[in-house]
VOGU-3710 file (C-alpha; in Angstrom, 3 decimals, decimal comma):
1> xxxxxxxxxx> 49,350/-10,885/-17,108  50,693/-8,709/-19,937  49,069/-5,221/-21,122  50,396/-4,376/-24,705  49,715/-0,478/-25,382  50,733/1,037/-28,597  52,540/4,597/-27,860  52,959/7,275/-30,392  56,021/6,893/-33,243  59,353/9,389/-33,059
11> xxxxxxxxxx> 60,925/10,434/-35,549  64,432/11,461/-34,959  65,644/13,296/-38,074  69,394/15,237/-38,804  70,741/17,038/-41,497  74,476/16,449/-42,532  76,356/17,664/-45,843  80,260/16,769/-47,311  81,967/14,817/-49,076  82,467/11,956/-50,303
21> xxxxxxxxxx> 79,491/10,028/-49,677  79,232/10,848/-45,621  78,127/7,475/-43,834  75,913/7,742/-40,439  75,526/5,608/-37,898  73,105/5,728/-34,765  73,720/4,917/-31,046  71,691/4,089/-28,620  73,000/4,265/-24,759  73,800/1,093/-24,455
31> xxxxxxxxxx> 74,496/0,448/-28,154  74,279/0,882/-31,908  71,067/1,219/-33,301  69,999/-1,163/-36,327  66,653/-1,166/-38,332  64,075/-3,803/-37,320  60,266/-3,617/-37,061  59,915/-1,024/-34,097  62,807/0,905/-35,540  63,282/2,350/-39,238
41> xxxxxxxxxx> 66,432/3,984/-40,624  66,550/6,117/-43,351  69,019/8,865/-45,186  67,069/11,140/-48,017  69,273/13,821/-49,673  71,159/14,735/-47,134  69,177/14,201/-43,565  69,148/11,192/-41,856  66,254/9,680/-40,284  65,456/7,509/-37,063
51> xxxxxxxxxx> 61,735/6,351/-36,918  61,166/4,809/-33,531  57,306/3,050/-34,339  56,592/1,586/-31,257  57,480/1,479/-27,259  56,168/-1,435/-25,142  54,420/-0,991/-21,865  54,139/-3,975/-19,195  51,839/-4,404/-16,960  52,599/-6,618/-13,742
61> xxxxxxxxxx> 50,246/-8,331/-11,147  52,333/-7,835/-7,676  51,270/-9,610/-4,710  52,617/-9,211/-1,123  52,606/-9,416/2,334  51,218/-6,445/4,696  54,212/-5,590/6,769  57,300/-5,643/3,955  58,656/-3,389/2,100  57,886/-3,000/-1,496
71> xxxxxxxxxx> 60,181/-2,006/-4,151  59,095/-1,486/-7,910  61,389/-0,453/-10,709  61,144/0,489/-14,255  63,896/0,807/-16,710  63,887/3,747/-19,024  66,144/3,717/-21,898  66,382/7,444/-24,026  68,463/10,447/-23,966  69,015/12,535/-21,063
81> xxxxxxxxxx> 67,536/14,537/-19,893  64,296/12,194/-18,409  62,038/13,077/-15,805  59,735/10,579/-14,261  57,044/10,541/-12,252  54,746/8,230/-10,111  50,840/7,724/-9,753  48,653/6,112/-7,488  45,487/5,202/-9,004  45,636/8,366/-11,403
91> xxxxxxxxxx> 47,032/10,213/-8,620  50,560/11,634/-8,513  52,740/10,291/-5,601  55,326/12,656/-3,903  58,607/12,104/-1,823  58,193/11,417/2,224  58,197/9,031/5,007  56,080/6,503/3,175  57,420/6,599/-0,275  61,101/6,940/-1,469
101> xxxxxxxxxx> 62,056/7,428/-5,274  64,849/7,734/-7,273  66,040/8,025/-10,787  69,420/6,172/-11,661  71,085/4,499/-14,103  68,076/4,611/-16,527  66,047/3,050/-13,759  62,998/4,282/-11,873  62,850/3,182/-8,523  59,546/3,513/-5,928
111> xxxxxxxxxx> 59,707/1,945/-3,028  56,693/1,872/-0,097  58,387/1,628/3,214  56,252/0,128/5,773  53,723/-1,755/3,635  50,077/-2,014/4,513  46,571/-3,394/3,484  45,446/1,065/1,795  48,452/0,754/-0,257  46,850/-1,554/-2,823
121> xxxxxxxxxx> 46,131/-0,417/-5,794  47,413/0,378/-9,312  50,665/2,339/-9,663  51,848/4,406/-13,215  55,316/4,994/-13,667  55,565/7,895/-16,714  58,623/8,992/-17,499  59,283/12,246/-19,741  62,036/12,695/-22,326  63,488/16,106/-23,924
131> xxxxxxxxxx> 64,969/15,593/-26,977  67,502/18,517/-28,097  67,533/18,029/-31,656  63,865/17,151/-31,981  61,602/19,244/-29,819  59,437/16,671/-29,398  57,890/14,435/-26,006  58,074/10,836/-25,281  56,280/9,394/-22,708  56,530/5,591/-21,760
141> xxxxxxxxxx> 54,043/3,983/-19,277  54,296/0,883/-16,502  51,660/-0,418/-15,186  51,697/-2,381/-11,464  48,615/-3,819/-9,742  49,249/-4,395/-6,153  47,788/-6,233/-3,297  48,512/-7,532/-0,393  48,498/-10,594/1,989  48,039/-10,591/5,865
151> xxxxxxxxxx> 50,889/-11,051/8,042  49,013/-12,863/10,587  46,154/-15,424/10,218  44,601/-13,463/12,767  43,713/-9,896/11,707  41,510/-9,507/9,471  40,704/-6,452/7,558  37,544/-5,272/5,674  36,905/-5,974/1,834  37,513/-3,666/-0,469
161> xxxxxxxxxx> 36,927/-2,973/-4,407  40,057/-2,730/-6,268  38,620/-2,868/-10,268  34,184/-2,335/-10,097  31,567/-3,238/-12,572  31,243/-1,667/-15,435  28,776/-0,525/-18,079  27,317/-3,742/-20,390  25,649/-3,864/-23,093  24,052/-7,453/-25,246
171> xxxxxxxxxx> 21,806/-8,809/-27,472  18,841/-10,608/-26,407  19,207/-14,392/-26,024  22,930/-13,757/-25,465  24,579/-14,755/-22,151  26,774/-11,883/-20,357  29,273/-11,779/-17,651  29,785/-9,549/-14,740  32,685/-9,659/-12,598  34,841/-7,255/-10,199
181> xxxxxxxxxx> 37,916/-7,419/-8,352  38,569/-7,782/-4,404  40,608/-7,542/-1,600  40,543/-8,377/1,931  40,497/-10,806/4,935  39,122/-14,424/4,180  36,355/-15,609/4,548  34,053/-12,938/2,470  30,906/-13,483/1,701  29,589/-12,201/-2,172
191> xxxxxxxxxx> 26,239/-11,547/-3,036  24,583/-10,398/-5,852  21,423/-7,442/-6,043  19,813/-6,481/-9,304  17,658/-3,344/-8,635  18,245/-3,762/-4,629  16,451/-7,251/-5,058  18,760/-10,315/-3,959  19,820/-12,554/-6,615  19,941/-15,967/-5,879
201> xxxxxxxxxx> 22,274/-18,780/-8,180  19,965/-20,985/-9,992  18,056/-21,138/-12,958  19,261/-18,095/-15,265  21,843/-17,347/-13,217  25,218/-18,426/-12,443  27,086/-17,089/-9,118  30,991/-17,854/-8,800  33,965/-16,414/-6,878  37,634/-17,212/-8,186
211> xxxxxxxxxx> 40,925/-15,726/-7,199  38,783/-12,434/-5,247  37,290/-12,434/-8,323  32,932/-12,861/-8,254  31,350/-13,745/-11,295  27,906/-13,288/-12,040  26,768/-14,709/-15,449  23,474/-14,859/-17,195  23,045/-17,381/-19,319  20,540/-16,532/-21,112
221> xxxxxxxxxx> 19,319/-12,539/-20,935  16,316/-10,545/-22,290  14,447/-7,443/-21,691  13,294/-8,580/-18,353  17,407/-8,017/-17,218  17,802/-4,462/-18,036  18,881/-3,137/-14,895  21,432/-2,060/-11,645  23,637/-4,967/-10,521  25,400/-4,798/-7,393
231> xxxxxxxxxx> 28,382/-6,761/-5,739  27,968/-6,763/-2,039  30,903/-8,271/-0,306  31,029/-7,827/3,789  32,651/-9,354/6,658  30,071/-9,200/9,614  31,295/-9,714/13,614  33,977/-8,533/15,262  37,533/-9,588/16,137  40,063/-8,469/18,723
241> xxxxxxxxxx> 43,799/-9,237/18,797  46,936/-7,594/20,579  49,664/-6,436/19,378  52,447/-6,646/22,185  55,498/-3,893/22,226  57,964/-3,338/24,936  55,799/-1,672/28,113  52,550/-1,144/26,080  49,663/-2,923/25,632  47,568/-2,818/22,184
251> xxxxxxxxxx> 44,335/-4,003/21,703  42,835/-3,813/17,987  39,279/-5,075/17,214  38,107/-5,372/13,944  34,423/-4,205/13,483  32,012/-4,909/10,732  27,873/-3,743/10,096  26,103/-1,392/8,256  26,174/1,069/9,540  29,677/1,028/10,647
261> xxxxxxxxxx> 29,467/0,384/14,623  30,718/3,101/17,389  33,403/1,154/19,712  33,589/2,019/23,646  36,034/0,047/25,828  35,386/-1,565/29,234  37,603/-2,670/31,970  35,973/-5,316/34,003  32,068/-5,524/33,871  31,240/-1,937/34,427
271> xxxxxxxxxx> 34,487/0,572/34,153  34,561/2,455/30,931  37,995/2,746/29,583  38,463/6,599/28,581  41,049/8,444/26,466  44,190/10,274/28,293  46,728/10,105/30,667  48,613/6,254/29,581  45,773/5,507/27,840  45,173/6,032/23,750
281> xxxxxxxxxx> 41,638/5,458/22,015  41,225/5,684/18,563  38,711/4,518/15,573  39,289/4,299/11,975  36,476/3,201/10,016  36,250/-0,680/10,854  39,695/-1,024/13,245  39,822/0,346/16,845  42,343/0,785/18,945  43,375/0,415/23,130
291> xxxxxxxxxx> 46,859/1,495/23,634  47,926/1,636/27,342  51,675/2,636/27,742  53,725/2,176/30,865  51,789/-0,608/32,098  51,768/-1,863/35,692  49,864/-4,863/37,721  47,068/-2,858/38,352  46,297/-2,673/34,380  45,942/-6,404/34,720
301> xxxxxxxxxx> 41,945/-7,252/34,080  39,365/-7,878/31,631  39,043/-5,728/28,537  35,889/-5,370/26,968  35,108/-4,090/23,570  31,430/-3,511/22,856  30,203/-2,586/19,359  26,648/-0,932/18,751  24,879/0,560/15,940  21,372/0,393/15,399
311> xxxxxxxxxx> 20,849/-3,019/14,972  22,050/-4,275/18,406  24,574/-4,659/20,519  28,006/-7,294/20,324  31,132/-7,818/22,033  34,330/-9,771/22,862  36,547/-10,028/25,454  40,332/-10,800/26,557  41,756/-11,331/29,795  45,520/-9,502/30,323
321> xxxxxxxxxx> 47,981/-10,258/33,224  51,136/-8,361/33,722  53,916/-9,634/36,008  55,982/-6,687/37,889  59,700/-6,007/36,900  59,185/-7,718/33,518  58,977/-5,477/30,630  56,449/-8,363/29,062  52,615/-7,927/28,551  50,890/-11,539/28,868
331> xxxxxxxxxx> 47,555/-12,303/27,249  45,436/-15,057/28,879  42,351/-16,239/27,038  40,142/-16,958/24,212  40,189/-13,839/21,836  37,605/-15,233/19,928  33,640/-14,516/19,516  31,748/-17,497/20,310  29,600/-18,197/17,346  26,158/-17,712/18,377
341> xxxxxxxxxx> 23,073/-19,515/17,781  20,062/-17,938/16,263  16,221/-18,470/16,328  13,144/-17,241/14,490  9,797/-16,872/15,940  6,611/-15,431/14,920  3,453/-15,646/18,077  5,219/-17,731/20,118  6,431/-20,674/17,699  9,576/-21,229/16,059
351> xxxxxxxxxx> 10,349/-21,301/12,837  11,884/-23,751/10,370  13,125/-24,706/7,071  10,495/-25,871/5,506  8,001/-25,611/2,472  8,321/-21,862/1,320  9,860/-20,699/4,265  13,950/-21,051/4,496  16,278/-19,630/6,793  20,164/-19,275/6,347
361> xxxxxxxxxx> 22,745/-19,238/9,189  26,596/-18,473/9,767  28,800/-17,316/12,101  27,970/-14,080/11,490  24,443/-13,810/10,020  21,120/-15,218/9,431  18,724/-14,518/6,600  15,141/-15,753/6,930  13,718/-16,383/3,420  9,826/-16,405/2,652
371> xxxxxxxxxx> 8,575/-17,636/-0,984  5,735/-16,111/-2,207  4,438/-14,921/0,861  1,094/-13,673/1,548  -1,639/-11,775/4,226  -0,909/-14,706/6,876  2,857/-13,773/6,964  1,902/-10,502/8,230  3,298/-10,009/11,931  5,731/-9,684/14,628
381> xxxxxxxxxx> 9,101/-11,768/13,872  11,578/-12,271/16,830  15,481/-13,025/16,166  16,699/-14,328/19,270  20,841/-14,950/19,126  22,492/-16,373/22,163  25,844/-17,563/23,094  27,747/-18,013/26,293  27,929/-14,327/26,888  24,045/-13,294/26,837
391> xxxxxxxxxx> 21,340/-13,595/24,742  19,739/-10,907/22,581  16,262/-10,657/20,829  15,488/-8,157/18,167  11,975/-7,761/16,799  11,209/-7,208/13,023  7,611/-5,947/11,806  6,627/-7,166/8,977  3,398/-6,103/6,869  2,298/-7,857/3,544
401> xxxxxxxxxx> 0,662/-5,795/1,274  -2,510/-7,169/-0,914  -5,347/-5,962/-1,973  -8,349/-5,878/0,416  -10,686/-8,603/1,025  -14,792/-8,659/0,039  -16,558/-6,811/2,466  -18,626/-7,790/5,043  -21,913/-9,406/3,607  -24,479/-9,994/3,904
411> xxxxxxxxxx> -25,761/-6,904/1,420  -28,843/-5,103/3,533  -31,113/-4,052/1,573  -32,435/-0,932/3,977  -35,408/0,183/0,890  -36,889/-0,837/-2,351  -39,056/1,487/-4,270  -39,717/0,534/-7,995  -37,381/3,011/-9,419  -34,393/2,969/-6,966
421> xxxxxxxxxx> -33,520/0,950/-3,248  -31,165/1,680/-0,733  -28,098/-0,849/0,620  -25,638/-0,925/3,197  -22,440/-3,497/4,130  -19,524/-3,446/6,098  -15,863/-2,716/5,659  -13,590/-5,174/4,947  -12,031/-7,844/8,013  -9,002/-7,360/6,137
431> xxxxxxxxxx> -7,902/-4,168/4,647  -5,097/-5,802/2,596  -2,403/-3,850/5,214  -3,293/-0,614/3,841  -6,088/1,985/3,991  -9,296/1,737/2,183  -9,519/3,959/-0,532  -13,187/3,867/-2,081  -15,631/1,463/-2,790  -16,257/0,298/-5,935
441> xxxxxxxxxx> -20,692/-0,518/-6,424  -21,792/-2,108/-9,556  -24,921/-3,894/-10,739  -26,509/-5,885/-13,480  -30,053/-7,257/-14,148  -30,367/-10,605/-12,845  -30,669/-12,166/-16,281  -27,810/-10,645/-17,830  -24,023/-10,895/-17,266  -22,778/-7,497/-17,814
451> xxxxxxxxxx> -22,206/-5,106/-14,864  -22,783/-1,314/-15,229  -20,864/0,936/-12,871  -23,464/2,695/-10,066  -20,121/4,654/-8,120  -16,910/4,574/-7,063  -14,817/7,414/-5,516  -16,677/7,029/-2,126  -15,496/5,639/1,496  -19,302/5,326/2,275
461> xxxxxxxxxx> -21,007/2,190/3,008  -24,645/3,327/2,745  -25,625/3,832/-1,230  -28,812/4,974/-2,615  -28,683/3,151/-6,300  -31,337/5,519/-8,725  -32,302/4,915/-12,328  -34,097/1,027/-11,744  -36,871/-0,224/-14,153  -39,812/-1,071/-12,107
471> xxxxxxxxxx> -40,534/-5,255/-11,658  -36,453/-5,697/-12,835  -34,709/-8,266/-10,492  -31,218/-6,681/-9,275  -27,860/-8,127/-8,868  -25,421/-5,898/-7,066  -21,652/-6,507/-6,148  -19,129/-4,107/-4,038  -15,635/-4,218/-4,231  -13,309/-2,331/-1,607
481> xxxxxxxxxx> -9,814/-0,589/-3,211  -6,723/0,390/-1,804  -3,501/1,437/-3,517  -2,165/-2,337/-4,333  -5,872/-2,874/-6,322  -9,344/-3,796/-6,202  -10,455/-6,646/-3,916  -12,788/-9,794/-3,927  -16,503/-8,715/-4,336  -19,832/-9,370/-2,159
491> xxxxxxxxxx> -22,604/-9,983/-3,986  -26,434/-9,165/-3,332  -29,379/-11,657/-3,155  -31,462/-11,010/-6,127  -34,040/-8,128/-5,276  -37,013/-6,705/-7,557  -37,180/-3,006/-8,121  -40,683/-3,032/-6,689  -42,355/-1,708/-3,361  -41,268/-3,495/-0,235
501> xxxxxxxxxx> -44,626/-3,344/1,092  -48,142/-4,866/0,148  -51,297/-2,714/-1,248  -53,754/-2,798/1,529  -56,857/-4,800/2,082  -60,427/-3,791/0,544  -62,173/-1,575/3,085  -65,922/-2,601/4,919  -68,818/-2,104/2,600  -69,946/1,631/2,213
511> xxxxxxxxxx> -73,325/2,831/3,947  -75,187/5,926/2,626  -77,053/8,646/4,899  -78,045/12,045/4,888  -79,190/11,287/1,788  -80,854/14,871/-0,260  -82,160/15,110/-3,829  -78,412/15,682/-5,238  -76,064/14,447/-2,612  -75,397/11,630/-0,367
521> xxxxxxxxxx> -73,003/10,917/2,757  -70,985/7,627/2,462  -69,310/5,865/5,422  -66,910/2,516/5,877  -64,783/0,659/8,111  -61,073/0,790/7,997  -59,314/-2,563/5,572  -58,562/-5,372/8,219  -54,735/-4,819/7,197  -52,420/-1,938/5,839
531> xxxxxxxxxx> -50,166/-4,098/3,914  -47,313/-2,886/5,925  -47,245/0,587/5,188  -49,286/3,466/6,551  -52,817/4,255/4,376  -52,732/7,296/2,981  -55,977/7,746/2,002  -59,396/6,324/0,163  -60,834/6,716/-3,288  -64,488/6,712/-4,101
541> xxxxxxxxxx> -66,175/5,506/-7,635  -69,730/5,696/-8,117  -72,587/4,394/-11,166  -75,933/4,030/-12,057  -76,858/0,576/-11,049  -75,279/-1,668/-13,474  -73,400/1,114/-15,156  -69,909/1,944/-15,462  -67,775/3,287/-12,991  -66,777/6,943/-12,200
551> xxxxxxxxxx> -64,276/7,970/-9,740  -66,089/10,605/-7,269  -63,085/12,206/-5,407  -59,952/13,453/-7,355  -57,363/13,994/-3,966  -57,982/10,850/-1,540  -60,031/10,867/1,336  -58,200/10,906/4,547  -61,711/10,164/6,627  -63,902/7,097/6,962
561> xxxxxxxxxx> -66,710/9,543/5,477  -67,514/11,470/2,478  -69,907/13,488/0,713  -70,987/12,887/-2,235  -72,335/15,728/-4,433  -73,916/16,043/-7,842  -75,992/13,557/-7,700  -79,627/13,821/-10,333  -82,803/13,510/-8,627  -84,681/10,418/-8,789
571> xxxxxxxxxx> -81,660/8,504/-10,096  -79,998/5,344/-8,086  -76,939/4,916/-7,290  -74,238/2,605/-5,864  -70,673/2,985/-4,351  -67,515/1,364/-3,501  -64,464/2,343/-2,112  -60,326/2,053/-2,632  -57,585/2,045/0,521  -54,190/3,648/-0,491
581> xxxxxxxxxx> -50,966/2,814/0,716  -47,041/3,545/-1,057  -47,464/0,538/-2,368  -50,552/1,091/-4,424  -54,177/0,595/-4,004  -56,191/-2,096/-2,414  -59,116/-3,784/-4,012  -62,545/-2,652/-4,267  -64,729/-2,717/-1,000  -68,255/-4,344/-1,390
591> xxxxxxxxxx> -70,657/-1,841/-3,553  -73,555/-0,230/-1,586  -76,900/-1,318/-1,742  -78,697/1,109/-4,460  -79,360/4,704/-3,209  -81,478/6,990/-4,744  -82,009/10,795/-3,706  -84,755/12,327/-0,923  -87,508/13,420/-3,306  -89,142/15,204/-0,327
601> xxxxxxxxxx> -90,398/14,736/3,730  -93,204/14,347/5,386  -94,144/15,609/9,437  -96,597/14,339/11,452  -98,020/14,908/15,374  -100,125/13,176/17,720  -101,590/14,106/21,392  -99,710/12,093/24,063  -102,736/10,530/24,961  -104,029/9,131/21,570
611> xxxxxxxxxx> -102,939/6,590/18,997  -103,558/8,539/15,486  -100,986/10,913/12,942  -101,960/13,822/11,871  -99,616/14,849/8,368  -98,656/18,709/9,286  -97,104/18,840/5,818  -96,455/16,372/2,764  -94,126/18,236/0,352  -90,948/19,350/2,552
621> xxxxxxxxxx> -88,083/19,618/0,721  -86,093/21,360/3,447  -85,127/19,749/6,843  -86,693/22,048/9,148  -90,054/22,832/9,817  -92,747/25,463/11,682  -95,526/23,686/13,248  -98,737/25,569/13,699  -102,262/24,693/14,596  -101,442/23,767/18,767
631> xxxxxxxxxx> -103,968/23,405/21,526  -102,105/24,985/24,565  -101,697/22,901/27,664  -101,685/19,764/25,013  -98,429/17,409/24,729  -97,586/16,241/21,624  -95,206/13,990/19,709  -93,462/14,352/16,175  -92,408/12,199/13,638  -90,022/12,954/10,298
641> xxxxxxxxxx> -90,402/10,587/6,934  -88,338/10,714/3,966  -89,789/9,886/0,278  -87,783/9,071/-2,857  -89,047/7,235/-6,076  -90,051/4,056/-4,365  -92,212/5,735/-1,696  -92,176/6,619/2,128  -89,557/5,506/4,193  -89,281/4,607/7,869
651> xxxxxxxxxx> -90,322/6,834/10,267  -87,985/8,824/12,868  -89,872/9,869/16,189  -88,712/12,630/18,258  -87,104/12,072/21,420  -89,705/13,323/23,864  -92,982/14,828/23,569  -93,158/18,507/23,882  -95,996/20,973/25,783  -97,838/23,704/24,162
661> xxxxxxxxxx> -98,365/26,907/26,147  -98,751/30,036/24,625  -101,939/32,187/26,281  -101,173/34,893/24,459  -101,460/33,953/20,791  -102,165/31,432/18,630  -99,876/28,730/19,840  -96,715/27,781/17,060  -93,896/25,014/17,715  -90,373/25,493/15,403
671> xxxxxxxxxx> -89,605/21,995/14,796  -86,492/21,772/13,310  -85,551/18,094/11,678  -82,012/17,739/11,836  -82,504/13,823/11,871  -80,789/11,351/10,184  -83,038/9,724/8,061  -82,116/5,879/6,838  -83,996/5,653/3,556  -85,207/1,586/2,542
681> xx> -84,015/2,175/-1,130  -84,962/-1,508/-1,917
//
């Protein structure tokens, strides 16, 4: 192709005088000079000018083959003296071994001696021009893009970039093109990244390669491709070819892999090949090289070359026979890699092609593909690749993130009280592939469909939630977190902010004894159940018979007794009783029969041996009691009555009877009454 560029004008200007009219001519070296559109001549009083508007540059596509020499030249046309120089993409070249130049004639010559595939590239010939009479610079450009072809089918040599992407810029809706240059062995193989994601033709995208060139266009762009492209172009394997000279043998083997692989020779199945002596090893980036010099028969063998890096292991192999008294290495074999043949696995099955799943094979490389993958692709995939020489499997971990999955239900619910309750749940069976962050707890009255937030922050899976309205039903939801999101919730059953447990039953009916003229002793029997919880204690109401109730004790009564004080003589009474439990109180126990106070008591005596009372007071009030009045040497029993309103009660008889002796004084018998006394208040 042609490359126009526009230099800068020269003006070439000299001042003559005489007469008559003096007529000027210009010359060029290989000519007179006449006016045309690159070249103006004029002649104002008395200096004559040469405008020279424009020089043309040309740029040339060169292609040849690796091995050849290469000759460009570039013909220069001005007045001496000229210098010129040469550039190798931008840099300057210099005389040697590899590159010869000359200047002759008006023609610059540079000319590459023993070509090869590094000397590709864009060359610059500028030459330089001193002009006596003007003391001014012209500088004219060339332009050459080189590259070069193989000389053998068989080598082949790594890609390279000769002209990269550059910076776009378009409107959206717009389609663009990106495209770079290439060189190398055939076959390459060109893919596209955008943000170190694979790009894949289809769709909004279009993928081409012509003439080393790959295209990538989008056909139709917005916001969405703002972004880093990349070109990836590669050559994966390895090859291995000799190069025969007179008494040497050379063995080359072309590497490819990222990283670059290391290179170690073998003779046979387990002799390293080492550098020195006859023998010459050498890597350069993707070639390396076996020399042996001076061969003999006993260099005759297999030669190994084995390629590593830290993705495996791959080699080839040739077989070389050399016959004594001939000057003549002989190669023997198939220099070639037998393509291998590779298989996916994941537990034990093999995968295929199929549905989301799609897996891409060459000769050199196999890409397994997964479409919107998801928790179940998580695992252990094995590439096995075999081929006559071995077999090798590689394993690849793979993890899929997601966020987790709903705890473990179902939601206990350890405590209910009717302002707060207590839960607890398990982690997660699936933690998404990474770690649990916090646990998100919400809840919402069973009626409504708005959640309220109870915490979050917390790797706990026991909550206490406060701040419940007693007899409100209670939905409540937990969601684990981890850093791709929040997960799937688990719900609670519906649960009313309300004791757990059940008020107690009614105690037994209250009894009343020990009855005085202001207080009274109540007992019962324990409720036949607790409700579920422990009792805590009893309450005690009282009232005048058919009057309203009054509760006796303030704190509850832990006993199955109490006293009850303040009570007004000659009034009756009755009584129930309350069980307490957390949950609350039971009902009422039966109410007492009336009560009314002991107005007073009356003692009597009577001789063993007869039948008849005799009252030894009428009016007690207390319950103790001096008996006087005994016959000594006379056994007598006693008997204790209480009185209220309705008149005498039931008698209580002592135990035993008791003897009177007392010789000595007037005989007197303590009795002290500390009897219960069960008054008929009826």
């Amino acid at each position: 192709g042609w490359l126009w560029l526009q230099c800068n004008a020269v003006c070439l200007k000299c001042q003559v005088a005489g007469t008559p009219e003096i007529k000027v001519s210009w010359f060029k070296a290989d000519g007179k000079v006449r006016s045309s559109p690159t070249c103006k001549l004029e002649y104002t009083k008395g200096v004559f000018s040469r405008l020279l508007n424009l020089y043309l540059c040309k740029n040339h596509c060169l292609q040849q083959t690796e091995g050849q020499p290469v000759r460009f030249e570039c013909r220069v046309a001005g007045s001496l003296p000229i210098e010129v120089s040469w550039l190798k993409d931008g840099k300057p070249l210099s005389q040697g071994e590899e590159f010869s130049m000359l200047y002759d004639d008006n023609t610059a010559v540079l000319q590459i001696n023993n070509s090869e595939m590094r000397h590709s590239g864009e060359y610059t010939c500028i030459s330089h021009r001193h002009l006596l009479i003007l003391a001014r610079q012209k500088r004219i450009c060339y332009f050459i893009f080189l590259s070069f072809i193989p000389h053998s089918a068989e080598p082949r040599y790594p890609p390279v970039f000769d002209r990269k992407l550059s910076l776009q810029e378009v409107t959206v809706g717009d389609s663009i093109e990106l495209e770079c240059h290439m060189t190398g062995s055939t076959p390459i193989k060109v893919t596209w990244s955008k943000d170190h994601k694979d790009i894949r033709s289809g769709g909004n995208y279009k993928i081409s390669c012509v003439d080393n060139t790959p295209h990538l266009t989008i056909l139709k762009a917005d916001k969405s491709d703002t972004g880093r492209y990349f070109c990836h172009i590669n050559q994966t394997g390895l090859s291995l070819f000799q190069r025969p000279r007179k008494g040497t043998a050379t063995f080359i083997a072309k590497v490819g892999g990222d990283p670059i692989p290391s290179v170690k020779w073998m003779k046979g199945k387990w002799r390293q090949v080492t550098h020195g002596g006859r023998i010459s090893i050498e890597q350069k980036g993707q070639e390396a090289k076996l020399e042996i010099k001076e061969v003999t028969k006993s260099d005759s063998g297999q030669y190994r070359c084995v390629a590593s890096n830290k993705h495996g292991e791959i080699e080839c192999s040739t077989d070389m026979h050399v016959e004594e008294k001939k000057d003549v290495v002989m190669l023997e074999g198939d220099l070639r890699i037998p393509v291998p043949t590779a298989k996916w696995s994941i537990e034990g099955e093999e995968i295929t092609s199929q549905g989301n799943i799609k897996i891409d094979t060459d000769n050199f490389s196999t890409i397994l593909s997964i479409n919107e993958c998801t928790r179940n692709h998580t695992g252990t995939y094995l590439l096995t690749v075999s081929n006559p020489a071995g077999t090798k499997t590689v394993a690849l971990n793979v993890t899929v993130l997601d966020v987790p999955a709903a705890p473990i239900g179902p939601v206990n619910i350890l405590e209910v009280m009717p302002d707060s309750m207590t839960i607890e749940w398990r982690p997660p069976k699936d933690d998404g592939g990474s770690p649990i962050t916090n646990y998100i707890v919400e809840k919402r009255e069973s009626n409504k469909e708005t959640w309220g937030g109870v915490s979050s922050g917390s790797l706990a899976t026991q909550l206490r939630i406060a701040r419940l309205q007693k007899g409100v039903e209670y939905v409540v939801r937990i969601r684990a977190e981890n850093k791709m999101g929040i997960g799937a919730p688990l719900e609670s059953k519906p649960t009313v902010a309300e004791h757990s447990f059940m008020p107690p039953s009614a105690p037994g009916k209250p009894q009343s004894y020990d009855t005085s003229e202001d207080a009274v002793t109540l007992g019962w029997t324990m409720p036949l159940t607790d409700g579920g919880s422990q009792i805590t204690g009893y309450i005690i109401e009282r009232r005048h018979k058919g009057g309203k109730w009054i509760r006796v004790n303030k704190t509850p009564c832990k006993d199955l007794r109490y006293r009850v004080l303040g009570l007004y003589e000659g009034s009756e009474y009755e009584f129930r009783v309350f069980a307490e439990n957390i949950a609350g109180f039971s009902g009422p126990s039966p109410v007492s029969d009336p009560c009314n106070p002991i107005l007073n008591y009356v003692v009597e005596k009577r001789e063993v041996d007869r039948k008849t009372w005799t009252k030894c007071t009428e009016d007690l009030k207390k319950t103790s009691f001096k008996v006087t009045n005994l016959t000594p040497g006379i056994e007598y029993y006693f008997r204790v009555m209480a009185c209220n309103k309705y008149g005498i009660g039931v008698p209580q008889d002592s135990p035993r009877s008791y003897l009177a002796v007392d010789p000595i004084s007037k005989f007197r018998v303590l009795l002290t009454l500390n009897l219960v006394c069960f008054v008929n208040c009826s």
